[in-house]
C-alpha positions as CSV (number, residue, x, y, z in Angstrom):
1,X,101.1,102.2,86.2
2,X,103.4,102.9,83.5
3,X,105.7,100.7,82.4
4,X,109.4,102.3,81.9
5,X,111.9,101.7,79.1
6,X,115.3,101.8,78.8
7,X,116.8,104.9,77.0
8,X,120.3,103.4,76.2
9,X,118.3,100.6,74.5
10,X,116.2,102.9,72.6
11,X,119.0,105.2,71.6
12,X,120.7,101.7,70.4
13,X,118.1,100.5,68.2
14,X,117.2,104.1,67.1
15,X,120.6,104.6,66.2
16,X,120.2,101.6,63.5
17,X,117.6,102.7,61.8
18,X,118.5,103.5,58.1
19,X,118.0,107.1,57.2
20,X,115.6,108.6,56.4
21,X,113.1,107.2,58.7
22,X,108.8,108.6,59.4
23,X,106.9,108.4,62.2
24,X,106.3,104.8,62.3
25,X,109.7,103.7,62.6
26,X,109.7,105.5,65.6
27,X,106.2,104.4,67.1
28,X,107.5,100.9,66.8
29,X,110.6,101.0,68.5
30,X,108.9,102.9,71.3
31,X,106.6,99.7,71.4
32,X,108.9,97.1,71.1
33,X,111.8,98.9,74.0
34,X,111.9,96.3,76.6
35,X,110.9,97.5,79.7
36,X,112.9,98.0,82.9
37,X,112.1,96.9,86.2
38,X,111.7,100.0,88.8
39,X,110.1,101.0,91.7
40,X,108.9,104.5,92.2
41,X,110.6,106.4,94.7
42,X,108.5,107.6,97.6
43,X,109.9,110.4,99.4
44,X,109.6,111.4,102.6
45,X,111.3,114.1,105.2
46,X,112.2,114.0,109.1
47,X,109.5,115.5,111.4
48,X,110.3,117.2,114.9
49,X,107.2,116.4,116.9
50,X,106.3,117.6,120.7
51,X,103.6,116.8,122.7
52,X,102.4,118.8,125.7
53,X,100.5,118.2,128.7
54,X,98.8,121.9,130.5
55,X,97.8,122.1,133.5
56,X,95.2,125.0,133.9
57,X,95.2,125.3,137.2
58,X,98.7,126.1,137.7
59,X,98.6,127.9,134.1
60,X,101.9,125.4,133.6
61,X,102.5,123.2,131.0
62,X,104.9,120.0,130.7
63,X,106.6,118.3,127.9
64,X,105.3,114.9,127.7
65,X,107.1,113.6,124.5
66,X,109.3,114.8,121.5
67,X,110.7,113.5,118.5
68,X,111.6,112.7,115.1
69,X,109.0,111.2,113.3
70,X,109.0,109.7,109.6
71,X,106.1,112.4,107.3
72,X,105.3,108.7,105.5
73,X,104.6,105.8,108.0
74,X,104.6,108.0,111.4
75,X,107.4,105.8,113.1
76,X,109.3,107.8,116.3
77,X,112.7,107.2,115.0
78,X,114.2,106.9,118.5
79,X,111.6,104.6,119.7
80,X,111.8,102.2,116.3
81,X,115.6,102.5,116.9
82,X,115.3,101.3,120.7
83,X,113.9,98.7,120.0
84,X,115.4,97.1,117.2
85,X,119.1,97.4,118.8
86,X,117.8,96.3,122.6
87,X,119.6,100.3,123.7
88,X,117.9,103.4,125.0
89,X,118.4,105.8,121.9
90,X,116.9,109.0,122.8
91,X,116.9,111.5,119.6
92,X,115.3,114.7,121.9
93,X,117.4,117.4,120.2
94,X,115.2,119.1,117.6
95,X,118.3,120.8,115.9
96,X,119.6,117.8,115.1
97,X,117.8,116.6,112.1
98,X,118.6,112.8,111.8
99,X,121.2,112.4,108.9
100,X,119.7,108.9,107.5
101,X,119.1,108.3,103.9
102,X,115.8,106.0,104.6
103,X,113.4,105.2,106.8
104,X,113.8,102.2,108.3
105,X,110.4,101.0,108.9
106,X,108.9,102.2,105.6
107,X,111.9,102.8,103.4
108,X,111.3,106.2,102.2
109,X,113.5,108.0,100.7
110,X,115.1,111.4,103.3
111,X,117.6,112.9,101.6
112,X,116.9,116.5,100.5
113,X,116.4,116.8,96.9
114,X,116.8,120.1,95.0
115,X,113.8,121.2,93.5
116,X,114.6,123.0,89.9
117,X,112.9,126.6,89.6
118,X,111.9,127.9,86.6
């Protein structure tokens, strides 16, 4: 992976350079930024999910299950919810997208992000 820098610092030490500088001046400062400490973002999004049981011989079918599941780890977010608070949470309305930032079993990242178009 890539190691990130900081580009306040770099700004900072470019910023002292005497004038005028080449190439090199540059390369080394590039090399010699410290790096930051990051962790990429993972990003992940709120799936409604239904499962269905037919029954062929009464050309029927039945909802079995429904939910909101995490598109990164696969977690029912009702269920996970359930049982880490000891209550029955049931999440079974699928126009109510759940309005948390994370996940809280993987820690992905739900908010909606804008996506620029060219």
């Amino acid at each position: 992976m890539d190691d990130l820098i900081s580009r306040q610092a770099l700004y900072g030490e470019f910023n002292k350079l005497s004038k005028p500088f080449d190439g090199s001046d540059i390369w080394h400062l590039i090399n010699a930024a410290p790096s930051i400490d990051a962790v990429p973002v993972r990003r992940g999004w709120w799936e409604w999910r239904e499962r269905w049981e037919n029954h062929p011989e009464t050309r029927s079918c039945d909802l079995v299950d429904c939910g909101w599941d995490c598109s990164e780890c696969g977690i029912e977010l009702g269920e996970y919810l359930s049982k880490k608070t000891g209550q029955n949470i049931i999440l079974d309305d699928d126009y109510a997208t759940p309005k948390l930032a994370c996940c809280p079993n993987c820690g992905c990242d739900m908010r909606e992000v804008e996506h620029e178009t060219d």
